[in-house]
Structure formats: structure tokens, C-alpha cells
C-alpha positions as a Markdown table, in Angstrom:
| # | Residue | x | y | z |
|---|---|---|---|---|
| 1 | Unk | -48.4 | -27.3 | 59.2 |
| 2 | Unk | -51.2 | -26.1 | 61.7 |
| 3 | Unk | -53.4 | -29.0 | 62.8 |
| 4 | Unk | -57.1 | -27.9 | 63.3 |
| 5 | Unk | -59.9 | -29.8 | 63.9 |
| 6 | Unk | -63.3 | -31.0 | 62.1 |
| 7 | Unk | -64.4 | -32.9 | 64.8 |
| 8 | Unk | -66.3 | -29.9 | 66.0 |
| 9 | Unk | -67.3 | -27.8 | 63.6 |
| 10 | Unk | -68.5 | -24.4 | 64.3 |
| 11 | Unk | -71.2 | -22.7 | 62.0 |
| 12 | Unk | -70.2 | -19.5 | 60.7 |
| 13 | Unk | -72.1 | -17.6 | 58.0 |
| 14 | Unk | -71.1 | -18.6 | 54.0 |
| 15 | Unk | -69.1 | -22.1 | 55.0 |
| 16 | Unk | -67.8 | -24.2 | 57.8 |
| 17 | Unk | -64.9 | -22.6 | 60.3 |
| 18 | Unk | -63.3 | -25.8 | 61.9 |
| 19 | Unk | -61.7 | -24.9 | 65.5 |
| 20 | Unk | -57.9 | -23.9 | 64.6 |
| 21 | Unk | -58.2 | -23.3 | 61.1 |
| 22 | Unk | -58.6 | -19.7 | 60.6 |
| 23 | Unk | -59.5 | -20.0 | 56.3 |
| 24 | Unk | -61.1 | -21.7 | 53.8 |
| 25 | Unk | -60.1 | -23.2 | 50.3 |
| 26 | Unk | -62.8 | -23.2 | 48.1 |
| 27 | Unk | -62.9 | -24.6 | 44.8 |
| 28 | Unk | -65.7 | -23.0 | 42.6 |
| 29 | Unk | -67.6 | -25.5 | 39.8 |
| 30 | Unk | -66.0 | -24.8 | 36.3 |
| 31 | Unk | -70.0 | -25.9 | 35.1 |
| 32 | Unk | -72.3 | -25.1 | 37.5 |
| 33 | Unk | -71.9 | -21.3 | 39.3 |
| 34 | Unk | -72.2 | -21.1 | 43.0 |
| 35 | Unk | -71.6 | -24.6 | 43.4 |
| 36 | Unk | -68.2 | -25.8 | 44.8 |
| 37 | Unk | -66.1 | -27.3 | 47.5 |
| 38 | Unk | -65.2 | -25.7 | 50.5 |
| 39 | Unk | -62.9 | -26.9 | 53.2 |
| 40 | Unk | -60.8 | -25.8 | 56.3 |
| 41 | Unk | -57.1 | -24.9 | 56.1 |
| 42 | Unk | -54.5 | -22.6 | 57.3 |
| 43 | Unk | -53.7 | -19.3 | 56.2 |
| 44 | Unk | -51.0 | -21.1 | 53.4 |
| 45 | Unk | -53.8 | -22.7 | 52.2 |
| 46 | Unk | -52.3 | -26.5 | 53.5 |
| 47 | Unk | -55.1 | -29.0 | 54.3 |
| 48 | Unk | -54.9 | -31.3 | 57.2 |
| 49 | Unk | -56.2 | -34.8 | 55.8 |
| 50 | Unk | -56.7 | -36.5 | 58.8 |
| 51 | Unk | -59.4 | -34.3 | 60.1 |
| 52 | Unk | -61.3 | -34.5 | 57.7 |
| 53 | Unk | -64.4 | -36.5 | 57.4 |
| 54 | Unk | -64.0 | -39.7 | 55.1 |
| 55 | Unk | -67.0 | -37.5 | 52.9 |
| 56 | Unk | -65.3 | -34.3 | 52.3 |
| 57 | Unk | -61.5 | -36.1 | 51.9 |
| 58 | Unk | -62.5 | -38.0 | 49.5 |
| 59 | Unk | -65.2 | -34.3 | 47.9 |
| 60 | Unk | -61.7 | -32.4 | 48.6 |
| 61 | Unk | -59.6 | -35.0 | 47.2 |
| 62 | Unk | -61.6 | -36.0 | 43.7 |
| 63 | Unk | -61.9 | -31.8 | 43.6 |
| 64 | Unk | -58.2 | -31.7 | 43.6 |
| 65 | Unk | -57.9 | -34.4 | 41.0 |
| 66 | Unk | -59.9 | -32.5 | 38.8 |
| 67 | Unk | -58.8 | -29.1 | 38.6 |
| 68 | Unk | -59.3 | -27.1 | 35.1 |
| 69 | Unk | -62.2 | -29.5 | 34.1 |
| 70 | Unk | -64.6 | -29.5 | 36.7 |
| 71 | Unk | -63.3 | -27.2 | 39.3 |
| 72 | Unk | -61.6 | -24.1 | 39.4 |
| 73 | Unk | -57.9 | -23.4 | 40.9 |
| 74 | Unk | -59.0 | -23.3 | 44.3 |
| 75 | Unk | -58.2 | -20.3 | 46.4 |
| 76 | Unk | -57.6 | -19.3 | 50.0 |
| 77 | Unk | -59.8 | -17.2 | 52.1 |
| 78 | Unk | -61.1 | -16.2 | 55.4 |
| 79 | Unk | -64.2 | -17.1 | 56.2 |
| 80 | Unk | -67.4 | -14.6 | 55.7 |
């Protein structure tokens, strides 16, 4: 797997870009549209845990959980 890192996040336009990470998984809100979860991975879509903020492990991880009721499968893409 690819490490990249959270620690210093760079702003890019439509989500977070951590350094090393070159897309995004989001996972879009089954009930409320535009509303979801969005968080850094490689191109395979493999998330690297231990960068992550305690916040948006736990957001990515109680996303994950709750797949087909709450959130949609989540997909992998490059950042806008």
C-alpha cells in the first residue's frame, strides 16, 4: 500500500488532497444529497488508517460500517 500523509493537508478545490495520495474515496449520503464522506487514498482505492485523524477514522470507519443504509458504495476518484 502507498503511505500518504494527513498531517499536512493541502487544500485543493471540491475535497482535501493529503501529500502522497493522489485520489479520493467518497461515499455519497444514501438520505441527504451532496452530503458524504470523503477521504484520501491511493489510486486502488486502499486507505491508510494511521494517517488519519482520530475524527475522520472513526467518520470513514462508521461510513464503511454502514454501507447500503446510510451511505453509498463509495468510489475512487481524483481530486477536482
Amino acid at each position: 500500500m502507498t503511505a500518504c500523509s494527513v498531517s499536512k493537508p493541502v487544500a485543493q478545490p471540491g475535497g482535501l488532497q493529503a501529500q502522497g495520495c493522489s485520489h479520493e474515496l467518497r461515499s455519497a449520503s444514501l438520505h441527504d444529497p451532496g452530503r458524504g464522506l470523503v477521504v484520501p487514498c491511493d489510486a486502488l482505492g486502499h486507505v491508510d488508517l494511521d494517517t488519519l485523524s482520530e475524527r475522520l477514522r472513526s467518520a470513514y470507519l462508521g461510513a464503511r460500517a454502514m454501507v447500503g443504509r446510510d451511505y453509498a458504495y463509495p468510489t475512487v476518484q481524483r481530486p477536482h
